[in-house]
C-alpha positions in Angstrom: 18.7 41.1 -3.5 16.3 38.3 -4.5 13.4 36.9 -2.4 15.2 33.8 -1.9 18.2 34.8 -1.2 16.4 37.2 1.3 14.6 34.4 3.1 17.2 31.4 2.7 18.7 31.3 6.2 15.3 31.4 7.4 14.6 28.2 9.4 12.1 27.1 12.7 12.7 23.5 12.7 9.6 22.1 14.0 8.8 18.1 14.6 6.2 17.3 11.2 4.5 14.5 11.2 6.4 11.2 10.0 3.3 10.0 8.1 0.0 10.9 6.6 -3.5 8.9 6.5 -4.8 9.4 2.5 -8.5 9.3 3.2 -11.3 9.0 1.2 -14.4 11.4 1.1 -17.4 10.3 -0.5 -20.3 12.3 -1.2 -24.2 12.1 -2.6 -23.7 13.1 -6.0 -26.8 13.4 -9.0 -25.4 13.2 -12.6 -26.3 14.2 -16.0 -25.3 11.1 -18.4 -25.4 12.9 -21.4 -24.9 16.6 -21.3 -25.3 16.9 -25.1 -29.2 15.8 -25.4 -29.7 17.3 -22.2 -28.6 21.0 -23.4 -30.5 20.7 -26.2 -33.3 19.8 -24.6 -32.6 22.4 -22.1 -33.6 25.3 -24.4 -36.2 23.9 -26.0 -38.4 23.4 -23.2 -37.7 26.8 -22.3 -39.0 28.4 -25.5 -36.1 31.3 -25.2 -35.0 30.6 -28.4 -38.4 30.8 -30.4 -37.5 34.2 -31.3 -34.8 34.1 -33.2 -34.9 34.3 -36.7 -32.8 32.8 -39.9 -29.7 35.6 -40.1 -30.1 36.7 -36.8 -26.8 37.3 -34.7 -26.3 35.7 -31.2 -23.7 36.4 -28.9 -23.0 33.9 -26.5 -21.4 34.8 -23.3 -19.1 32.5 -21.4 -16.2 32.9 -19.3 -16.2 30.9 -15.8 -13.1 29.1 -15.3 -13.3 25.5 -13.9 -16.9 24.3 -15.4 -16.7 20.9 -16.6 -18.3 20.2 -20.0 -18.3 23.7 -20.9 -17.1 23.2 -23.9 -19.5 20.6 -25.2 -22.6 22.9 -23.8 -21.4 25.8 -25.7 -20.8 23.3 -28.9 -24.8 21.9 -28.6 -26.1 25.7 -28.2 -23.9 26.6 -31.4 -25.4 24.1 -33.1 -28.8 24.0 -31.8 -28.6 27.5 -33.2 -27.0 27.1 -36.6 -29.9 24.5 -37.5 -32.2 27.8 -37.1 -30.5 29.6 -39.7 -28.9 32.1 -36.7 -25.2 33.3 -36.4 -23.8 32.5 -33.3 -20.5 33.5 -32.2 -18.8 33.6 -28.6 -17.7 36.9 -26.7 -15.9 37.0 -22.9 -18.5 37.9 -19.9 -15.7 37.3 -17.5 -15.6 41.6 -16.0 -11.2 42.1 -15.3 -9.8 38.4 -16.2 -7.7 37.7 -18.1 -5.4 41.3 -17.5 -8.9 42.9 -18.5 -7.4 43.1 -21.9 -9.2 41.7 -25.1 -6.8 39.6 -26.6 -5.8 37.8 -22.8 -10.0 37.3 -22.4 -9.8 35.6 -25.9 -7.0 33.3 -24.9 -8.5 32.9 -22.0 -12.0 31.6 -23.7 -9.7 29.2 -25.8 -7.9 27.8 -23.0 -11.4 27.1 -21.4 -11.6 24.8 -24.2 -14.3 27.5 -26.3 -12.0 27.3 -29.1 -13.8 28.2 -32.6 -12.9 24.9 -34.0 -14.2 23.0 -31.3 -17.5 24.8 -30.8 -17.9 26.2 -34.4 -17.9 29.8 -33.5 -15.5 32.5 -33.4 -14.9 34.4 -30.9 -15.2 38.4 -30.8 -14.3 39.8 -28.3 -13.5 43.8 -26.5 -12.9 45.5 -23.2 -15.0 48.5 -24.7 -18.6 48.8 -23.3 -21.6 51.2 -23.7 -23.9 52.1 -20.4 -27.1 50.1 -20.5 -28.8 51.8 -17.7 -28.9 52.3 -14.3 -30.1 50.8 -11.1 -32.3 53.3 -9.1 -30.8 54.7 -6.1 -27.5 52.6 -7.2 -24.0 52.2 -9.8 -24.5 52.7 -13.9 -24.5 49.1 -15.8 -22.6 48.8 -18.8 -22.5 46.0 -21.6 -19.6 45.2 -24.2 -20.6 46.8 -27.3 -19.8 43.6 -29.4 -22.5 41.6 -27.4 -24.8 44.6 -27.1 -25.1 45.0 -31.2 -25.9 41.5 -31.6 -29.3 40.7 -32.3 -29.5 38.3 -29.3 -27.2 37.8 -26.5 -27.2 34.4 -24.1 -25.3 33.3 -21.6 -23.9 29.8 -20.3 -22.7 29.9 -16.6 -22.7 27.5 -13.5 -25.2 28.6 -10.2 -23.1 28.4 -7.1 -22.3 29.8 -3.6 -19.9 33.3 -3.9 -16.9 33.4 -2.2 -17.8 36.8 -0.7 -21.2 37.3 0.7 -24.1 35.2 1.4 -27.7 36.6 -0.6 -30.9 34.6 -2.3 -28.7 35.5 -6.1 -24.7 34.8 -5.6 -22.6 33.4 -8.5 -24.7 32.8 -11.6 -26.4 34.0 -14.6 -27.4 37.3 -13.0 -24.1 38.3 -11.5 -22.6 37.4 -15.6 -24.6 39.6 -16.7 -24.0 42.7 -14.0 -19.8 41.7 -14.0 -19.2 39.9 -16.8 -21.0 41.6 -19.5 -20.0 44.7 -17.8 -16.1 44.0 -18.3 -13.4 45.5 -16.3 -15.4 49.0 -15.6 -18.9 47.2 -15.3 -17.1 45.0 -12.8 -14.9 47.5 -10.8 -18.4 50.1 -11.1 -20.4 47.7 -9.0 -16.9 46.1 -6.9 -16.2 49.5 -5.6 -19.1 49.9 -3.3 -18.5 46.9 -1.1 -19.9 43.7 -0.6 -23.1 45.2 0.1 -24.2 46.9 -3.6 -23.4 43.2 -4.7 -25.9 42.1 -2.5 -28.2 44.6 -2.9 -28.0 45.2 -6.7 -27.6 42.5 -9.0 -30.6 40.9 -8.9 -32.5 44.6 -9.2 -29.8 45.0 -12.2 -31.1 41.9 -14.0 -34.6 43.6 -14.6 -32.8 46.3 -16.1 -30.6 43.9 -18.5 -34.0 42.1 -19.0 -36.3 45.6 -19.7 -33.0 47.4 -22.0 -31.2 44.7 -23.7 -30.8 42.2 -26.3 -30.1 39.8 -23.3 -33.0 36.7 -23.8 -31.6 34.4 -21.5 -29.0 32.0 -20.3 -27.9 28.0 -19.2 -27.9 27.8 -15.9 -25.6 24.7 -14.7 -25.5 22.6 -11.5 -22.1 20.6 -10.7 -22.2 17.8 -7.9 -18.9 17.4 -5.6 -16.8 15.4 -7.9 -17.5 18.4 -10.5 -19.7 16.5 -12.6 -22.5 18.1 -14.1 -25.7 17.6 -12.0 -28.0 20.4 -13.6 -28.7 22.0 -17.1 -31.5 24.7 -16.8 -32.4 27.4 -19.3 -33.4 30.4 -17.6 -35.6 33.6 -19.6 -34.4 36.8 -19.0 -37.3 37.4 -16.5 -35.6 34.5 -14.8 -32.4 35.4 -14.2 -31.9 37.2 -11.1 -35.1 35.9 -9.6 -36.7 33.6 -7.4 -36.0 30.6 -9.9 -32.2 31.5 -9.9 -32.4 31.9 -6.0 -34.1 28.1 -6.1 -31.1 26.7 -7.9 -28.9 28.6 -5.5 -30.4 26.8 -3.0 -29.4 23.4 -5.1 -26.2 24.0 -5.9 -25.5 25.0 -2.1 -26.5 21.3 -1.0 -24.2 19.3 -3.9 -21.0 21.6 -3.0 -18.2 19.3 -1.4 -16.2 20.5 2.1 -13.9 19.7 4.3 -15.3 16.8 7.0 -13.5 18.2 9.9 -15.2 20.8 12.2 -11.8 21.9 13.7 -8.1 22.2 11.8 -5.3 23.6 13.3 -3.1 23.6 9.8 -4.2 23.2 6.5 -1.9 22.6 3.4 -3.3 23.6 -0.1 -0.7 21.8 -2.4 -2.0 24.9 -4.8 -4.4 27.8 -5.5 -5.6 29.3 -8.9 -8.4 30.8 -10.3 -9.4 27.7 -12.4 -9.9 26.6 -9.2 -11.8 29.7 -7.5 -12.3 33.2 -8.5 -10.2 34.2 -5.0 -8.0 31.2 -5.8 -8.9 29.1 -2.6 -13.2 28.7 -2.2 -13.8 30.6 0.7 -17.0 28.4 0.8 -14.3 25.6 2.2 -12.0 27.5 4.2 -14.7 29.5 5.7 -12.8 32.9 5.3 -13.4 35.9 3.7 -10.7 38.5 5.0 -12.9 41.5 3.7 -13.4 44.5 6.1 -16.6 45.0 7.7 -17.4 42.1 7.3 -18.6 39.2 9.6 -16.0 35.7 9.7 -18.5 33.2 10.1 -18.6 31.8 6.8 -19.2 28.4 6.9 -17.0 25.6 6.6 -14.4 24.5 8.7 -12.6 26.3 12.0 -8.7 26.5 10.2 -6.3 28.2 12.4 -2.9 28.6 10.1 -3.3 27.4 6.1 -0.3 27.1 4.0 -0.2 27.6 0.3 2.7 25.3 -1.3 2.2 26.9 -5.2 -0.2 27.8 -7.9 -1.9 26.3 -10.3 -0.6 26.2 -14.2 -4.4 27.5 -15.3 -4.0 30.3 -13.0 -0.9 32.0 -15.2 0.5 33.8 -12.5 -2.5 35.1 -10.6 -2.6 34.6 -7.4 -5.4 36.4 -6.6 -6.5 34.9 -2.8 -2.7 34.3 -1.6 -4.4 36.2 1.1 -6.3 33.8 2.4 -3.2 32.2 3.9 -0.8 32.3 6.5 2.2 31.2 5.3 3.5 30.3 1.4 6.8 29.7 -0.2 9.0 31.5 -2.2 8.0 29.2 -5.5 4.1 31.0 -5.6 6.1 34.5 -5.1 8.7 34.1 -8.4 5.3 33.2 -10.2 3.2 35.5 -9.4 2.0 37.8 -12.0 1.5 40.8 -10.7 -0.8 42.9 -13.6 -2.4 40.4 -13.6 -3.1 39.7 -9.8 -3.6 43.7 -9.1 -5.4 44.4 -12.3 -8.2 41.3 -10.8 -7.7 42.3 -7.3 -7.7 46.1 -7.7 -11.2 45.6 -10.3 -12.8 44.0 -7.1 -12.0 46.6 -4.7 -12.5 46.0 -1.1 -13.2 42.6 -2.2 -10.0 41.6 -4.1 -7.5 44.1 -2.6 -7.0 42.4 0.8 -6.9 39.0 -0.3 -3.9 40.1 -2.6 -1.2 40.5 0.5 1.2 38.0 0.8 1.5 35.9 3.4 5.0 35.4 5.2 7.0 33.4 3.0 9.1 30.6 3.0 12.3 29.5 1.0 10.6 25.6 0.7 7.8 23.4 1.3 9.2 22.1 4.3 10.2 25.6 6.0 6.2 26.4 5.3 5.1 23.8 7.2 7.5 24.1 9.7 6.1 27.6 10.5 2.5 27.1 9.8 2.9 24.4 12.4 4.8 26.6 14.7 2.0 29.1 14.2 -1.2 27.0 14.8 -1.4 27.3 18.6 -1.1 23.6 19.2 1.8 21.6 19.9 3.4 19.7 16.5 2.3 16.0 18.0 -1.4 17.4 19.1 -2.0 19.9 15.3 -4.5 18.6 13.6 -3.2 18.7 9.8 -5.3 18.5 6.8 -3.7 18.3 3.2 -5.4 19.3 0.1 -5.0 19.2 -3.8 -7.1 22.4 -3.8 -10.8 23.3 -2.6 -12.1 21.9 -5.6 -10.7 18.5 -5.5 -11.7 17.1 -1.7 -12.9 13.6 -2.4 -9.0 12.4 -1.0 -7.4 14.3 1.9 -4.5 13.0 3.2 -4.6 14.1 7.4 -2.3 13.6 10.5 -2.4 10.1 12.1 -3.9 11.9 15.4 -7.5 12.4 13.4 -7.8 8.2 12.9 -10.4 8.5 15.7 -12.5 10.8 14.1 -12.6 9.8 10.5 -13.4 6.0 11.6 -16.8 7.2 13.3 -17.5 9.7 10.0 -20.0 7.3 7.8 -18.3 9.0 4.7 -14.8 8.7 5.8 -12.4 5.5 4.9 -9.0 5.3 5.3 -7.2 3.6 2.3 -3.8 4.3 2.9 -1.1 5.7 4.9 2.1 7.2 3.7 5.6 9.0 4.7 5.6 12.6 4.9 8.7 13.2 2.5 10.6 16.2 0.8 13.3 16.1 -2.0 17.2 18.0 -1.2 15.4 21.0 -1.9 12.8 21.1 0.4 10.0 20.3 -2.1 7.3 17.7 -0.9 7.4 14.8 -2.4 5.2 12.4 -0.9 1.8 12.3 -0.2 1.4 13.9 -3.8 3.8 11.8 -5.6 2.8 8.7 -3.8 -0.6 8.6 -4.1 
């Protein structure tokens, strides 16, 4: 029998709220004008490319999902390259995505917007690596042999917060190199020994990618809260994975966007993808983790119950992070992928595997509410209720009518609207998303 027919009868009416307040979050937010001069100029002040000779190969590694103007940055580096006389061309440093498969990695890179003739490069890519070293006392790194017979090898990545552990080197050029470089058995190497050996290893593994390989540097970007890009900064090899990574850590940590609300008792992510977050929701926002041995406090808000309505179209099925919620419907289950989603979440070990679990399921959008407000420990006319786009877009929320006191004495808070809570004959919601 089918899920849905499974779950259909299924049904706690619960009292929803008859309206929302769509609110407005504004935030303090630096900006880069023009992104093309200010790559260029990126590398040369840097010197990193003073090296490379007419003829000389380059691979350039790229494979974060959601960085805006990635394209264009990998376009000016092409070029900037070409008028040396080099021979750039693109290869995936994104570890298991993708199905950890070549050909999905290169579709991958292309739906990114890297497509060869928009940057001017092809793009060569392989799940097959060769063993680069070894950190002392630690796993065995590995680096994709396309990348590692190039002449050169750079990368182009964004600095931000990781969803799972807190260190001075998290997301960034160091952990590309370690994970992404490394592909799927680079990635699930280091993965399998917890949260700790990520902690504890990638920056020593840098000096080794630094002393061993062809690696000679890398872009590292800043984006404010409305995903604009705020930072271009070309690291040396001896910089990645050191304390000038660690300072733009520290950067990127103050321009990231959150929820304004110290307490929620339901929160409902319209949907979750990994163009959004590599687990899908940022656990920066929610402030969970659901990784053994492991300490909660992560940050960001207190949510009780969230509620996953679907997934993302970028996210093809991988619903890596479901997880993270409480409750979803039984629209994200007849999408998931599931090689896809285990292939990621399996890679990641500990990490990946118990944010893969689904949560209890609903036939509709309204049934998922219905329990996640059943579920919240408040009553339905005191639940304070928080909906999202996703935990990348929070600059408009739209929130129960009972939080009017609070986000009039927020100085970063306006209301600019209020609006019915509505659903279609099947169940789906309609309105604020439709409305707004």
């Amino acid at each position: 029998m089918q899920l849905l027919d499974q779950i259909q009868s299924l049904n706690f009416p619960t009292n929803l709220p008859a309206t929302l307040l769509a609110v407005s979050q504004r935030f303090d937010a630096p900006q880069i004008e023009d992104v093309a001069t200010a790559t260029r100029q990126a590398w040369c002040d840097s010197g990193i490319l003073q090296g490379i000779a007419p003829g000389d190969s380059v691979a350039i590694g790229v494979g974060s999902r959601g960085i805006t103007n990635l394209a264009l940055i990998v376009k000016e580096t092409v070029a900037q390259l070409r008028d040396m006389g080099a021979e750039p061309f693109i290869t995936p440093a994104m570890g298991s995505h993708a199905g950890a498969t070549a050909a999905g990695q290169r579709d991958m890179i292309i739906q990114l917007g890297v497509a060869p003739e928009v940057v001017g490069a092809e793009i060569r890519a392989t799940m097959d690596v060769t063993q680069i070293g070894q950190v002392p006392g630690g796993p065995p790194l590995y680096q994709d042999v396309i990348s590692a017979a190039a002449d050169h090898t750079l990368l182009i990545n964004r600095i931000k917060p990781h969803t799972s552990f807190r260190s001075h080197i998290e997301s960034g050029l160091a952990k590309m190199a370690v994970i992404g470089l490394g592909k799927q058995h680079g990635a699930a190497t280091m993965h399998s020994q917890g949260v700790q050996a990520l902690k504890k290893y990638i920056a020593p593994a840098a000096r080794i990618y630094e002393r061993d390989t062809n690696l000679i540097g890398g872009l590292a970007l800043l984006e404010n809260a409305y995903h604009q890009t705020a930072g271009i900064t070309a690291l040396t090899a001896a910089e990645i994975g050191s304390e000038r990574e660690t300072e733009l850590l520290a950067k990127a940590k103050a321009l990231i966007a959150g929820l304004p609300f110290e307490a929620i008792d339901v929160l409902v992510v319209r949907q979750l993808g990994k163009n959004v977050s590599g687990t899908g929701m940022d656990t920066n926002v929610i402030g969970r983790l659901k990784i053994p041995r492991e300490p909660e406090n992560f940050g960001g808000s207190d949510i009780a119950v969230i509620a996953v309505l679907d997934l993302t179209e970028p996210t093809h099925g991988n619903s890596n992070g479901i997880g993270l919620a409480n409750v979803t419907t039984a629209r994200v289950v007849q999408k998931i992928d599931w090689q896809a989603m285990y292939t990621n979440a399996i890679s990641a070990g500990i990490l990946g595997m118990w944010r893969a679990h689904l949560p209890v399921t609903m036939p509709d959008d309204r049934r998922a509410l219905q329990v996640a407000l059943r579920g919240c420990g408040e009553a339905p006319e005191a639940a304070r209720m928080v909906f999202i786009e996703d935990t990348m877009n929070l600059d408009t929320l739209w929130v129960s009518p009972n939080l009017r006191d609070d986000i009039e004495a927020h100085p970063h808070l306006s209301i600019i609207d209020e609006l019915p809570l509505t659903f279609d004959d099947q169940g789906h919601l309609l309105s604020p998303w439709k409305l707004s």
